[in-house]
N, CA, C and O of each residue as an XYZ file, in Angstrom:
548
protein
N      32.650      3.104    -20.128
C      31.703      3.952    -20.807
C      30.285      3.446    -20.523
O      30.002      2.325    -20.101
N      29.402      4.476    -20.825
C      27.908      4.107    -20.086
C      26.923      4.023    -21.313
O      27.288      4.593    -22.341
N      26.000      3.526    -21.310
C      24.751      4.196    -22.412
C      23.945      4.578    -21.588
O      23.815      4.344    -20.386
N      23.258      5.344    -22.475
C      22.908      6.724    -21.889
C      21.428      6.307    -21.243
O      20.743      7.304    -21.012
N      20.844      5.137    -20.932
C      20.310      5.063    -20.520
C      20.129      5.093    -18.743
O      19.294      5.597    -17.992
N      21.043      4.495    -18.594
C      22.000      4.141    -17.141
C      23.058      5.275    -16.641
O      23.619      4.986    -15.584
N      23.357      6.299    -17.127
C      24.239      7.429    -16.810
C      23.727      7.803    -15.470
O      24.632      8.094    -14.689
N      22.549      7.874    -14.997
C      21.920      8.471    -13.592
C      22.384      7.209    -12.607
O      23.397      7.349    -11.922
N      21.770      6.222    -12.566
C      22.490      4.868    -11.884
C      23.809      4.941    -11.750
O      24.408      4.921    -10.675
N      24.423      5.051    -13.134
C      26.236      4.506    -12.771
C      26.598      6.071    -12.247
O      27.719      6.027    -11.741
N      26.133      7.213    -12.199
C      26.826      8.538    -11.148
C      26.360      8.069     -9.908
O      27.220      8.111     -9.028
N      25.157      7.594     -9.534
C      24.524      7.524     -8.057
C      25.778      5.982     -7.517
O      26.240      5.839     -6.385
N      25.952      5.369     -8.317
C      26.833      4.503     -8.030
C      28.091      4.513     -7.417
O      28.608      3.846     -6.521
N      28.677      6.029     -8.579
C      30.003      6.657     -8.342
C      30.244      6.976     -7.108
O      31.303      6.882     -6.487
N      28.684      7.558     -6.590
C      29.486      8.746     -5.327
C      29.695      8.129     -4.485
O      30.248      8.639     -3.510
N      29.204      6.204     -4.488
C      29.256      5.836     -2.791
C      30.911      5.026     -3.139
O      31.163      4.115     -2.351
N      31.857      5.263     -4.085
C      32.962      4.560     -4.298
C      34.033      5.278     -4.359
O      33.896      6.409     -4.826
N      35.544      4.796     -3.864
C      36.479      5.803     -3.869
C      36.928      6.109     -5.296
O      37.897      6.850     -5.127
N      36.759      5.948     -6.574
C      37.150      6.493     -7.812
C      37.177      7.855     -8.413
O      36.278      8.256     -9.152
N      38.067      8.457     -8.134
C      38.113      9.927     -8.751
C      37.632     10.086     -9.420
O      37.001     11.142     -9.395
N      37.454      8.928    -10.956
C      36.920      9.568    -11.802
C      35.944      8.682    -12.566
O      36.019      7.467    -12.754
N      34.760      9.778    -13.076
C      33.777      8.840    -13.819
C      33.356      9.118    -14.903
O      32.561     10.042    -15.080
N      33.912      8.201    -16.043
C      33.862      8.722    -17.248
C      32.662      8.682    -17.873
O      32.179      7.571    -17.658
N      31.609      9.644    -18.846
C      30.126      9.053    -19.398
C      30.354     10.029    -20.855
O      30.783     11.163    -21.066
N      29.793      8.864    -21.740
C      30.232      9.361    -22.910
C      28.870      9.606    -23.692
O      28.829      9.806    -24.905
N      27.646      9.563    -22.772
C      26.353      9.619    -23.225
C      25.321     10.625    -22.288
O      24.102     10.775    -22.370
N      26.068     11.088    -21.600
C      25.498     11.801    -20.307
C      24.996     12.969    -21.070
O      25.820     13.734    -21.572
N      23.124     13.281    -21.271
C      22.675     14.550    -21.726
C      23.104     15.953    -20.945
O      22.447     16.665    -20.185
N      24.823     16.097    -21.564
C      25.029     17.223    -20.937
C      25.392     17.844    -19.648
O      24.661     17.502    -18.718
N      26.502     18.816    -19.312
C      26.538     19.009    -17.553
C      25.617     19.314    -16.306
O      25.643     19.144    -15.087
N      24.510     20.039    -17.593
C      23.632     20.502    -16.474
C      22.713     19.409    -16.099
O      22.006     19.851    -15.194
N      22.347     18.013    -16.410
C      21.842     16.947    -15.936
C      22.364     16.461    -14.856
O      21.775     16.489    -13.776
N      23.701     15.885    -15.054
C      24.994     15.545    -13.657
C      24.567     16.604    -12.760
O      23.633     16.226    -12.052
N      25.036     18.142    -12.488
C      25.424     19.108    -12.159
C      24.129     18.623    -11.182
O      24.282     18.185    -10.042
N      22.658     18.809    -11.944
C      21.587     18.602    -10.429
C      21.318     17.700     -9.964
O      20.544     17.726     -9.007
N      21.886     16.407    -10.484
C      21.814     15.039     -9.639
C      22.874     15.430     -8.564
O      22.352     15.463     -7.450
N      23.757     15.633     -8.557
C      24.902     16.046     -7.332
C      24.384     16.928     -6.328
O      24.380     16.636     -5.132
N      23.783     18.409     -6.975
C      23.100     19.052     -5.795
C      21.756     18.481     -5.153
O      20.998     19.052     -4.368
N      21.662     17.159     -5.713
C      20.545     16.563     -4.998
C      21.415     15.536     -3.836
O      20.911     14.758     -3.026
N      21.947     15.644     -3.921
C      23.207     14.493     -3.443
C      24.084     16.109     -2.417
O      25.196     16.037     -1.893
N      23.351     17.128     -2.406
C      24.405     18.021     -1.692
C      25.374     18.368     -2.078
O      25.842     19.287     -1.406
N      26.086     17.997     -3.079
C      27.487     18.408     -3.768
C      27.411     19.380     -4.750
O      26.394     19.445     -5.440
N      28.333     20.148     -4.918
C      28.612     21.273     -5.731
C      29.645     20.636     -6.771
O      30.718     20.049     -6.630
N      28.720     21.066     -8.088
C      29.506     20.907     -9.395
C      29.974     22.341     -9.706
O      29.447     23.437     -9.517
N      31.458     21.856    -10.394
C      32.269     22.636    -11.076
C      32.315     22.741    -12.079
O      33.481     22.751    -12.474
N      31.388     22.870    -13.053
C      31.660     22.717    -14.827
C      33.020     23.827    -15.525
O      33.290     25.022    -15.639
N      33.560     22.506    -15.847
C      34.890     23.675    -16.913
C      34.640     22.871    -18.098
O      34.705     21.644    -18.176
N      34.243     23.994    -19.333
C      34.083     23.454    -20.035
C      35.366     23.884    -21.146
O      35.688     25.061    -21.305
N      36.176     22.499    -22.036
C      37.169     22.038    -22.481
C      37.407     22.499    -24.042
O      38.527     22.581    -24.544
N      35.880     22.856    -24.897
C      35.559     23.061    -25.744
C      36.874     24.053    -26.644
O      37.406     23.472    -27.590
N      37.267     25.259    -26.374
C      38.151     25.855    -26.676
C      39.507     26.028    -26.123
O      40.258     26.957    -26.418
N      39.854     24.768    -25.041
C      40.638     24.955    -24.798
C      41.282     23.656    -25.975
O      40.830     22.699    -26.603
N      43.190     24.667    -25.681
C      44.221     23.896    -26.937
C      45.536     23.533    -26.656
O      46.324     23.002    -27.439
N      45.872     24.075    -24.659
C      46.942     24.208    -24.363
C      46.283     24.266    -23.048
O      45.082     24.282    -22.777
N      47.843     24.306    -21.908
C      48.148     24.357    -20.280
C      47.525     25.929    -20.299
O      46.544     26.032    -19.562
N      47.883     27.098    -20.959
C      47.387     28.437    -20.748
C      45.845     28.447    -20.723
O      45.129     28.773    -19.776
N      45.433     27.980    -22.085
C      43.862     27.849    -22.462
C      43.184     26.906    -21.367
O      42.005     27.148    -21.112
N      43.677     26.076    -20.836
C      43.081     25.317    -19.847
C      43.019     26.014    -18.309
O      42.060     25.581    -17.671
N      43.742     26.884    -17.664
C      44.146     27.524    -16.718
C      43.144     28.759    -17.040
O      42.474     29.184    -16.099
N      43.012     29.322    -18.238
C      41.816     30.289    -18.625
C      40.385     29.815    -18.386
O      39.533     30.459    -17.775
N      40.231     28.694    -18.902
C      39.142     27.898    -18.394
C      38.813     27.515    -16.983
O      37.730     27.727    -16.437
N      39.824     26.948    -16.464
C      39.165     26.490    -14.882
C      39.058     27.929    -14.009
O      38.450     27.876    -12.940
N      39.688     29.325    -14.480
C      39.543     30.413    -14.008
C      38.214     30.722    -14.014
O      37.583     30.674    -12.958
N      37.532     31.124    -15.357
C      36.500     31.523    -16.284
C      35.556     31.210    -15.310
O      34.831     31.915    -14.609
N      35.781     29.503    -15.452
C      34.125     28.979    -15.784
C      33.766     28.483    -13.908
O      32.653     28.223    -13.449
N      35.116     28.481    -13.138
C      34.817     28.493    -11.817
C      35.080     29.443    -11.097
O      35.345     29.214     -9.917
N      35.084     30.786    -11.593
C      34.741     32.093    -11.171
C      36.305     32.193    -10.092
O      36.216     32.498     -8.903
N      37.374     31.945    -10.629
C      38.372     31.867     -9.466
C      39.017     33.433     -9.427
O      38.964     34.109    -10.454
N      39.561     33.917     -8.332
C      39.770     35.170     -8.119
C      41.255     35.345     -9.499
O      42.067     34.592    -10.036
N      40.950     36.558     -9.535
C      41.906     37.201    -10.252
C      43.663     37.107    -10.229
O      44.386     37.332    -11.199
N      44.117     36.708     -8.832
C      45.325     36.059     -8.556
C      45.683     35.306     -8.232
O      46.584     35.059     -7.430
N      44.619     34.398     -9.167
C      45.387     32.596     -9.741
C      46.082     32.690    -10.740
O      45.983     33.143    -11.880
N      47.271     31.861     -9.735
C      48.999     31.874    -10.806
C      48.286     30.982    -12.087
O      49.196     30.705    -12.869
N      47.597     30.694    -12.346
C      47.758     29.974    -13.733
C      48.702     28.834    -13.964
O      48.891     28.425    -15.109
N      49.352     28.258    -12.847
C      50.139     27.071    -12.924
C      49.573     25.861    -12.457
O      48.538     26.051    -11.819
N      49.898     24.742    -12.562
C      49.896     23.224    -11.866
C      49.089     23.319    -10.446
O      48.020     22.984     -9.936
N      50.754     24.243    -10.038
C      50.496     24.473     -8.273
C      49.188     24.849     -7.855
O      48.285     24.211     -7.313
N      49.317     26.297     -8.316
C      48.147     27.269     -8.205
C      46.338     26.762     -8.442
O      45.347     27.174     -7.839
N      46.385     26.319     -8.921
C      45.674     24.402     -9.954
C      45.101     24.045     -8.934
O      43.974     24.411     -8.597
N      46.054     23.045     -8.141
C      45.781     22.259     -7.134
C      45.349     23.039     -6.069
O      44.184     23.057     -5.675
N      46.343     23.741     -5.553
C      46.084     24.812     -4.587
C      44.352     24.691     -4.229
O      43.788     24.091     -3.314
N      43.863     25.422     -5.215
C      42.318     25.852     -5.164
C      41.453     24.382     -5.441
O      40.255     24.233     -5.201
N      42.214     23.524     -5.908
C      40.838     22.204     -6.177
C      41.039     21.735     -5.002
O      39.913     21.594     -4.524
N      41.885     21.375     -4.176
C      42.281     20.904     -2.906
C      41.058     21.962     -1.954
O      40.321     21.471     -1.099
N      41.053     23.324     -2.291
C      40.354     24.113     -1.130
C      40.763     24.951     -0.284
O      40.084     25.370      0.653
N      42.106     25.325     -0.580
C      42.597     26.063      0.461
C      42.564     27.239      0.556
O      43.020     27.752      1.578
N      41.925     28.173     -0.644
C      41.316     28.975     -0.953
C      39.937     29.337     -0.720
O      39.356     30.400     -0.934
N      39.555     28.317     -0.270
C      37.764     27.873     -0.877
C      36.705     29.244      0.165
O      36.855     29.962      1.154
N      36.214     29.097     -0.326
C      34.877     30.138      0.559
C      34.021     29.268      0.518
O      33.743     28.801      1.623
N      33.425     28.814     -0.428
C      32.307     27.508      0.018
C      32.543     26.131      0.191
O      33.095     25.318     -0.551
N      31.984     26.004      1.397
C      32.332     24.819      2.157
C      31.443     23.515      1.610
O      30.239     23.651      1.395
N      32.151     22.188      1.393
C      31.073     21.232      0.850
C      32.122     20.892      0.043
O      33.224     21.386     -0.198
N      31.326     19.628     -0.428
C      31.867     18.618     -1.341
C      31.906     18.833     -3.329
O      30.886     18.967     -4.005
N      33.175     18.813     -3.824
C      33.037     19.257     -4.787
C      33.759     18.313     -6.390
O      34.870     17.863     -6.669
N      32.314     18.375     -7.168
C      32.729     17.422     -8.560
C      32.979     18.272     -9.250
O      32.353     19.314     -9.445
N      34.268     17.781     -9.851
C      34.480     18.653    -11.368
C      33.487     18.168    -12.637
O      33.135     16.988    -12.628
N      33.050     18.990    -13.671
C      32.658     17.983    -14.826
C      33.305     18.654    -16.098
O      33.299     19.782    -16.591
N      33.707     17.777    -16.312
C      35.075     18.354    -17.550
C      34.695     18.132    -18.785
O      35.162     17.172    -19.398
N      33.389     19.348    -19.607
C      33.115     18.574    -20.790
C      34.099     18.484    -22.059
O      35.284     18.787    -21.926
N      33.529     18.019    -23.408
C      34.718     17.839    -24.482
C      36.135     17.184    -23.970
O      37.222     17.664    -24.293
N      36.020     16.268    -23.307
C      37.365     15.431    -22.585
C      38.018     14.869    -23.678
O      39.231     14.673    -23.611
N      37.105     14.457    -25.112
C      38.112     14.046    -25.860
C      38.750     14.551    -27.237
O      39.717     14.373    -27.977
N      37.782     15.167    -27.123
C      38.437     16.935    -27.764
C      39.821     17.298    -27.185
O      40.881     16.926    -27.689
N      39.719     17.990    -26.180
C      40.618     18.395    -25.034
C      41.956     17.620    -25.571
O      42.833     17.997    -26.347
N      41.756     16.270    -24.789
C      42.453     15.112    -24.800
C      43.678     15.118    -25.857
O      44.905     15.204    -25.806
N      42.662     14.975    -26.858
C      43.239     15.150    -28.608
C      44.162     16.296    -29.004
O      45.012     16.364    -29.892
N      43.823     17.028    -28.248
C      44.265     18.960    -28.852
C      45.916     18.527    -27.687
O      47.111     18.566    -27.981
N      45.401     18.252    -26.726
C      46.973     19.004    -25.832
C      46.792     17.179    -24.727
O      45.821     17.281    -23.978
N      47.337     16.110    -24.619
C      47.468     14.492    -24.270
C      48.406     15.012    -22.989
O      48.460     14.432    -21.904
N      49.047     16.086    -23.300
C      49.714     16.189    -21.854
C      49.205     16.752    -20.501
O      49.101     16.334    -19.348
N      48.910     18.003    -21.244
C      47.767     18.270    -19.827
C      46.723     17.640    -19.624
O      46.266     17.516    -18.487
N      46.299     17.258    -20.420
C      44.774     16.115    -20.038
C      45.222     15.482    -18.879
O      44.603     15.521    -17.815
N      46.744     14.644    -19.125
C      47.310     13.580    -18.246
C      47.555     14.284    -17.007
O      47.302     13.821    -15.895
N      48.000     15.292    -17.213
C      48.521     16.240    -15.868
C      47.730     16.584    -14.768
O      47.939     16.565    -13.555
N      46.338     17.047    -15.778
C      44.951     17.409    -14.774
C      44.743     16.176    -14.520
O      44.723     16.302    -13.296
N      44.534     14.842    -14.720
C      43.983     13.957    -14.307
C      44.376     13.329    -13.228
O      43.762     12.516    -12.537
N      45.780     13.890    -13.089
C      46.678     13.326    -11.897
C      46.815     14.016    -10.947
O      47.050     13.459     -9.875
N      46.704     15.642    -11.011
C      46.109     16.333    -10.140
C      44.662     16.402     -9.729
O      44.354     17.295     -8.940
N      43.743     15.580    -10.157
C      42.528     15.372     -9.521
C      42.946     13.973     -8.895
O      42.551     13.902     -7.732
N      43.463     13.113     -9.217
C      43.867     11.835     -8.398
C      44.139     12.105     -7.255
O      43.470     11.591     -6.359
N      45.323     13.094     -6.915
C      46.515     13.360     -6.216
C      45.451     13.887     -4.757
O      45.502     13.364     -3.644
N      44.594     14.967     -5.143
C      43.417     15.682     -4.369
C      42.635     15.081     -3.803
O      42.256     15.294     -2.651
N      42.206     14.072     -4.673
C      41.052     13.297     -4.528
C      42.098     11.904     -3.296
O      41.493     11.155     -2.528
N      43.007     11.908     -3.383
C      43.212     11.081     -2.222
C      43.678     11.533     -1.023
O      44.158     10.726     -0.227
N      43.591     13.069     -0.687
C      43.830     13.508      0.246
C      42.853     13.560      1.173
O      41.732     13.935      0.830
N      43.185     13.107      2.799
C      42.006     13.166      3.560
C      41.584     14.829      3.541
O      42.308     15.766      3.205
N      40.018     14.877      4.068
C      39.188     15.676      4.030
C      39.557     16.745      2.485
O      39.434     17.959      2.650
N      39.863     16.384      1.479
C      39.550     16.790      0.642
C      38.241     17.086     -0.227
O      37.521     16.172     -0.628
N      37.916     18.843     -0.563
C      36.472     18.583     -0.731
C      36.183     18.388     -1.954
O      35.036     18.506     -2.384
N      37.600     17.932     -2.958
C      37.324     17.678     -4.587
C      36.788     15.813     -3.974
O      37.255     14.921     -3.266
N      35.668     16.051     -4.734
C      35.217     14.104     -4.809
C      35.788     13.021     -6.033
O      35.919     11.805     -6.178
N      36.079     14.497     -6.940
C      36.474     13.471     -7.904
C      35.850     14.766     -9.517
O      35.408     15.907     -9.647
N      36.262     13.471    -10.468
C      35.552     14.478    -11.419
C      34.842     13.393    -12.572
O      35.350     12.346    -12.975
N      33.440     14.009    -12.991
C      32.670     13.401    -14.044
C      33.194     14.105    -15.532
O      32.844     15.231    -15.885
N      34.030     13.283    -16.262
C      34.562     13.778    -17.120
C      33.613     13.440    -18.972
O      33.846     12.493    -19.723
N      32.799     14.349    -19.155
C      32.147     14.253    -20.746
C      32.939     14.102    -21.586
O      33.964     14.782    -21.545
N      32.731     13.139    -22.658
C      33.043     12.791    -24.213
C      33.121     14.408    -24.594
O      33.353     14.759    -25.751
């Protein structure tokens, strides 16, 4: 965990290291991260966690809030499928930022675990364009 003074340092830190994931529990918000990355060239993904309560509500969300076409299965697969890129239209490097992580977390411990291992799983695939994900308190 970071204080929030150092949240810009420990992301600029993140991107030059192989760690999927970087947790900040003080970070003012996605849209701060979101333009340090496009300064860095990378495209953020904000899904935000807030109302989600379940695998459905979460699959509604990464639809929603990353504009994914209309015939995403809504499963695991389907999940990966598109964070991996194989779908992708825009080309480039891509952070998730997953706010309310411990909200989320709290409400449904299984999918939290599930997504986290499907960003692992991605994130260690060569030329994969998920980098990883900045996951908010």
């Amino acid at each position: 965990m970071t204080e929030q003074g150092n949240w810009l340092s420990v992301l600029d830190s993140w991107l030059s290291k192989p760690d999927p994931l970087l947790y900040l529990d003080q970070a003012p918000g996605p849209q701060k991260p979101a333009a340090r990355l496009a300064e860095h060239g990378i495209r953020a993904g904000v899904v935000r966690l807030e109302a989600v309560t379940d695998k459905t509500t979460l699959m509604q969300a990464f639809a929603r809030d990353l504009n994914w076409p209309s015939w995403f299965g809504a499963n695991w697969d389907a999940l990966a499928d598109l964070l991996a890129g194989e779908e992708e239209d825009e080309p480039g490097s891509l952070v998730l930022i997953l706010t309310d992580w411990a909200g989320f977390a709290d409400r449904d411990p299984e999918s939290a675990a599930t997504l986290l291992e499907i960003i692992k799983d991605i994130h260690a695939e060569m030329n994969s364009p998920l980098l990883g994900a900045i996951v908010l308190a």
